[in-house]
C-alpha positions as CSV (number, residue, x, y, z in Angstrom):
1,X,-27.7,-39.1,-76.9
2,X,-31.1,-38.0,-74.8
3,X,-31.2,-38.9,-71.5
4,X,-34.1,-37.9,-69.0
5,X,-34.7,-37.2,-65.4
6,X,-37.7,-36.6,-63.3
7,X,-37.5,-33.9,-60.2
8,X,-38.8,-31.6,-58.3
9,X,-39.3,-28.1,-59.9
10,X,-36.5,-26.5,-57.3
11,X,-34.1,-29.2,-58.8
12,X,-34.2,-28.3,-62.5
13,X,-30.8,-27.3,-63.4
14,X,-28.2,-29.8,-64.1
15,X,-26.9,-30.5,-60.0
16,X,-26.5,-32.8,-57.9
17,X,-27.8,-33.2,-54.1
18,X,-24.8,-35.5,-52.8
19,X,-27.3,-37.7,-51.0
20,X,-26.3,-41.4,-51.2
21,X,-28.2,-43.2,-53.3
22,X,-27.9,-46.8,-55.4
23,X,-25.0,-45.5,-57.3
24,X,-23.0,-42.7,-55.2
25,X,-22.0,-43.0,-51.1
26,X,-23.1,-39.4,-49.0
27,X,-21.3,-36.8,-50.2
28,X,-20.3,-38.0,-53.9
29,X,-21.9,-35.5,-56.4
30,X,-23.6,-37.7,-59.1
31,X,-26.6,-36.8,-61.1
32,X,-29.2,-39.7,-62.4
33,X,-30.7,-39.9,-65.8
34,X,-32.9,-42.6,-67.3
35,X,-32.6,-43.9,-70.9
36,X,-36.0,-42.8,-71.6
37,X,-39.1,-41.0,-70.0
38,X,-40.7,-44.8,-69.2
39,X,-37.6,-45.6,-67.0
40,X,-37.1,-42.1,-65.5
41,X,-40.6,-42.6,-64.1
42,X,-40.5,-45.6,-63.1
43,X,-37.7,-45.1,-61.0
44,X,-39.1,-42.1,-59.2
45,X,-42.5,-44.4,-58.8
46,X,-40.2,-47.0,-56.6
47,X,-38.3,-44.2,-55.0
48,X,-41.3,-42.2,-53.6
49,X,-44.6,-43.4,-51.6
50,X,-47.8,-43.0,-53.1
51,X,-48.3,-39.3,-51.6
52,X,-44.9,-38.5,-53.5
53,X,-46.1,-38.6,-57.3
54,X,-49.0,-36.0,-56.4
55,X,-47.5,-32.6,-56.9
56,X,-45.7,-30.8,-59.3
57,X,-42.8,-32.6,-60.8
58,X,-40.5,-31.4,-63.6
59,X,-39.2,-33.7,-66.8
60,X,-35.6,-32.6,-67.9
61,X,-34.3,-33.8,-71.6
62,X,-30.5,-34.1,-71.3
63,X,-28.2,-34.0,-74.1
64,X,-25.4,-35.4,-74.0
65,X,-23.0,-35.3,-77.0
66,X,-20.8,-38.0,-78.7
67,X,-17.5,-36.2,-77.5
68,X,-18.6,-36.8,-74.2
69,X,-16.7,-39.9,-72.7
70,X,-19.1,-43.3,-71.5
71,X,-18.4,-46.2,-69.5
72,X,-21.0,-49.0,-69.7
73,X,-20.9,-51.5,-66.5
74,X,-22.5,-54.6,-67.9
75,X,-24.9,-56.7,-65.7
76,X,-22.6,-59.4,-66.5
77,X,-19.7,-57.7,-64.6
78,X,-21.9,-57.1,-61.5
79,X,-22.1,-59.6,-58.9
80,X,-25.5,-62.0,-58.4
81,X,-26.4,-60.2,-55.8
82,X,-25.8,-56.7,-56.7
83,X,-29.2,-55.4,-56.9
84,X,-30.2,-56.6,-53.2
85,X,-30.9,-53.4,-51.1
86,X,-28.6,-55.0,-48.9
87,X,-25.6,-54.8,-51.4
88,X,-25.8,-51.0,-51.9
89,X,-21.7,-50.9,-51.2
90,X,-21.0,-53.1,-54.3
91,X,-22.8,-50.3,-56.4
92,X,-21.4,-47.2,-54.5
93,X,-18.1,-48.7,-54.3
94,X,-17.7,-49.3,-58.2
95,X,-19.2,-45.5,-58.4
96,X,-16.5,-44.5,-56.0
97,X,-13.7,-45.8,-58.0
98,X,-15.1,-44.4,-61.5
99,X,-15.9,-40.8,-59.9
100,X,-12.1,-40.2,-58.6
101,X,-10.4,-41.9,-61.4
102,X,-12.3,-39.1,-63.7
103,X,-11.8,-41.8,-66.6
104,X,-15.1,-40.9,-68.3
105,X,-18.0,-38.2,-67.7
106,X,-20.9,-40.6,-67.6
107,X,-21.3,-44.0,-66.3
108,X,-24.1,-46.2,-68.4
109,X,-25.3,-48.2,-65.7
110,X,-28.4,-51.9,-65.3
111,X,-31.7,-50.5,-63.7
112,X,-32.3,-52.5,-61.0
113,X,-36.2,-52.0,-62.1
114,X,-35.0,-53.4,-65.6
115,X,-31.9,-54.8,-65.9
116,X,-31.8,-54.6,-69.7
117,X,-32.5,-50.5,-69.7
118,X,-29.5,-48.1,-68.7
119,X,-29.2,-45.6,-66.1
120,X,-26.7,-42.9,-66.8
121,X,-24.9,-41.5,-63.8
122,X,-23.4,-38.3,-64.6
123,X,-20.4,-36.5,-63.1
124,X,-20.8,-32.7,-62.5
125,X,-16.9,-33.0,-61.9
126,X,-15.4,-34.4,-64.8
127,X,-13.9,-31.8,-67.3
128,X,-16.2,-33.0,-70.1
129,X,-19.1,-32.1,-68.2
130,X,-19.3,-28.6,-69.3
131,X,-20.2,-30.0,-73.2
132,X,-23.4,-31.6,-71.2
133,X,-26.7,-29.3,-72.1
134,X,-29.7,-29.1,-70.7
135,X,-32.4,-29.2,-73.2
136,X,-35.9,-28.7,-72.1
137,X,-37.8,-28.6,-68.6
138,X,-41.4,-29.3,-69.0
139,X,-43.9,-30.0,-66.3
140,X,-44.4,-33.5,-65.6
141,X,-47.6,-35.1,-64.0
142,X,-47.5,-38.8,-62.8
143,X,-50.8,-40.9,-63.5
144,X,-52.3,-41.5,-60.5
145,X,-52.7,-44.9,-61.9
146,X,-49.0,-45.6,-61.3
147,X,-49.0,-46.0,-57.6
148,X,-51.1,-46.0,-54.4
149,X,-50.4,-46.4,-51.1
């Protein structure tokens, strides 16, 4: 399977920054891919401010194999509320639990953009992580189309 994730050109190698996010609590190593291109920048353009899609931005293609282990949370397993910005801790918590259990390398998460595409949180810790590959980095431009503040 591809998976795909938009950054900064200093960010192009398969890390993570540790900063909490959705999906991981401040210091929890987790690295976010999209299910497709569409999705990867679309969460970037709700992430950033209008000033933050000018620039240079990298697109990374992600492989990662069928040997690799995958835990899907369904949207029907999530609370109501769990994509409030206010319920941040249901997310991180459930993130929490699968990043020290080490059960599986990848967790297939809802896009709180849109619920019925996946997310795929990746664990630079688990053992299977090393069968991950990084693809291709190609410059990525955002449409100026997409957002202005």
């Amino acid at each position: 399977m591809r998976v795909f994730r938009i950054t900064y050109p200093e960010f192009t190698k398969l890390t993570a920054s540790g900063k909490a996010a959705r999906w991981n609590k401040e210091g929890e190593f987790v690295i976010y891919s999209a299910e497709n291109i569409a999705l990867a920048c679309l969460e970037n353009a709700v992430h950033r401010s209008g000033e933050g899609l000018v620039g240079s931005f990298r697109l990374l293609t992600i492989e990662i194999p069928k040997k690799v282990s995958i835990h899907n949370i369904s949207i029907v397993n999530l609370p109501i509320e769990w994509a409030s910005r206010r319920n941040f801790d249901i997310c991180q918590d459930i993130s929490t639990k699968w990043l020290n259990t080490l059960k599986t390398c990848v967790l297939s998460v809802p896009s709180v953009i849109i619920p019925l595409e996946k997310n795929y949180l990746i664990n630079p810790q688990h053992p299977d992580f090393k069968y991950i590959k990084l693809l291709s980095v190609e410059e990525f431009t955002f449409d100026n189309r997409i957002k202005s503040i």
